[in-house]
C-alpha positions in Angstrom: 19.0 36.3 2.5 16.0 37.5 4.1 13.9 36.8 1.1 15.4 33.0 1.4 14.6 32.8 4.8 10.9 34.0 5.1 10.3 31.6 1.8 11.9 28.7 3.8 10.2 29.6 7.2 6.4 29.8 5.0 7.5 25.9 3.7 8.3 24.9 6.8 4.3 25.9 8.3 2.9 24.7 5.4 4.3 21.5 6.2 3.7 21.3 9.9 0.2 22.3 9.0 0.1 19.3 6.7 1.3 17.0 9.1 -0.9 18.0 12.0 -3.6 17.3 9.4 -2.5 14.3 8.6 -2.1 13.1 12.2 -5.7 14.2 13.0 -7.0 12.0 9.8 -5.4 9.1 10.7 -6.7 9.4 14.7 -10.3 10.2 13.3 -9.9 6.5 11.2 -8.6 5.1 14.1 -11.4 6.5 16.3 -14.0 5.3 14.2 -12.7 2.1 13.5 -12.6 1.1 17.0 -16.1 2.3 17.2 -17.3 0.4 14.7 -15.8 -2.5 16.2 -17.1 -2.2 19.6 -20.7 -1.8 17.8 -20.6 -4.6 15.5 -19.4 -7.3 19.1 -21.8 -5.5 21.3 -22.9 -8.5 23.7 -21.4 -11.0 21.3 -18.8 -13.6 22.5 -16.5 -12.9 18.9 -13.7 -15.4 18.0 -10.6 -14.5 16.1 -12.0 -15.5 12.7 -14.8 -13.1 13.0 -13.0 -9.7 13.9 -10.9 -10.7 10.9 -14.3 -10.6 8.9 -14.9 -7.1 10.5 -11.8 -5.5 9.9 -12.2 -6.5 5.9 -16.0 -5.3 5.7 -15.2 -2.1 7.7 -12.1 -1.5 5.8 -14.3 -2.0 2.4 -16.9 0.8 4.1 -13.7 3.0 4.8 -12.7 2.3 1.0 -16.2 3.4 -0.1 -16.3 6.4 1.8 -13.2 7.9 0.3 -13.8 7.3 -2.6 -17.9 9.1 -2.2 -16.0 11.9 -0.1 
């Protein structure tokens, strides 16, 4: 029974671990995403149509990186 438990209590940190991970990927994306928004309309008066047409090339640049990393 102990043997069962510490295996159990070893998935359980492994998983945690991989979910804090996962959480600190996804607010890195987010983080540079809205950067890269507020560079690209720096001083810019930006319609709807064009933040559409930034979210598509930056999430092409995201693609790309991945896929380099």
């Amino acid at each position: 029974m102990k043997i069962i438990s510490t295996i159990v209590a070893i998935f359980v940190l492994f998983f945690s671990f991989l979910s804090i991970s996962a959480f600190n990927s996804k607010r890195e994306a987010e983080d540079w995403y809205k950067n890269s928004v507020l560079e690209k309309t720096k001083n810019k008066v930006v319609k709807i149509n064009d933040l559409d047409e930034i979210r598509v090339n930056l999430f092409q640049l995201a693609k790309e990186y991945q896929h380099n990393k």
